[in-house]
C-alpha positions in Angstrom: 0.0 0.0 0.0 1.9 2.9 -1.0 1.3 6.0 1.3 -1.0 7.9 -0.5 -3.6 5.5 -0.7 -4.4 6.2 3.0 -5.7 9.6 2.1 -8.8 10.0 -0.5 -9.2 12.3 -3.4 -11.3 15.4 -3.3 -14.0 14.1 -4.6 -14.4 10.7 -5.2 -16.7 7.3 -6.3 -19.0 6.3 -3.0 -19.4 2.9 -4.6 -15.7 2.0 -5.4 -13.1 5.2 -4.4 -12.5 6.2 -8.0 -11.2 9.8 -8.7 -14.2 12.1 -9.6 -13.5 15.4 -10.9 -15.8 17.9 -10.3 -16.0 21.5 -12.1 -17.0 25.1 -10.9 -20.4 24.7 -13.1 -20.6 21.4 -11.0 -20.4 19.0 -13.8 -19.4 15.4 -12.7 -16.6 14.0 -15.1 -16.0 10.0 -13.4 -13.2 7.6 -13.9 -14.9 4.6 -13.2 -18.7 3.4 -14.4 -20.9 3.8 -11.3 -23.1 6.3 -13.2 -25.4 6.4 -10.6 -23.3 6.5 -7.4 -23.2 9.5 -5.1 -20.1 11.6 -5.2 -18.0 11.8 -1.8 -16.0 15.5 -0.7 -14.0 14.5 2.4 -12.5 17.8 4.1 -10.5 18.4 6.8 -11.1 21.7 8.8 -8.9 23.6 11.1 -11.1 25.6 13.9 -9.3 28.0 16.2 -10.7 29.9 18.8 -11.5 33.6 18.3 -10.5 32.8 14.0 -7.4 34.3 14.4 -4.4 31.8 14.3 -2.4 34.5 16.3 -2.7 32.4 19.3 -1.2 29.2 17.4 2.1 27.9 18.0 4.1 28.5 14.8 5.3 24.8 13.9 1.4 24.3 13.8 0.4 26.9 11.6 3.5 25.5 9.5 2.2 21.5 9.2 -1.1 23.4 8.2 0.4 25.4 5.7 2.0 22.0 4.3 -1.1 20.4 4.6 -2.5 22.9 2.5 0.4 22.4 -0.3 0.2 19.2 -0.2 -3.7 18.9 -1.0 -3.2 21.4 -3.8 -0.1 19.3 -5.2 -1.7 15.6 -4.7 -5.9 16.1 -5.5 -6.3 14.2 -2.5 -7.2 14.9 1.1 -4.3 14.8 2.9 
């Protein structure tokens, strides 16, 4: 299992975990054949407490900041 397999795309296949791309306009373009399966969006939040991250340590804001990158970079959820 390489390591990205742990973390799912953006938006992907409900029935089978296929890539699904999705476009602004919301048109569903599918990798796989499950014409009729719902599309999955798994997201990952980060909450802080008055919506400032001024109170956050500054290694933390930094694994966010890769986190971030790394989504953009991969397509998947990371």
């Amino acid at each position: 299992m390489r390591w990205l397999d742990k973390y799912p795309w953006l938006y992907n296949c409900a029935e089978c975990g296929a890539r699904v791309k999705v476009t602004k306009d919301g048109e569903v373009t599918r990798t796989c054949n499950h014409t009729t399966a719902n599309v999955n969006a798994p997201r990952r939040t980060i909450l802080t407490g008055d919506g400032t991250l001024n109170g956050v340590p500054w290694k933390l804001r930094l694994e966010w900041h890769l986190r971030k990158l790394l989504t953009r970079l991969t397509g998947r959820c990371v």
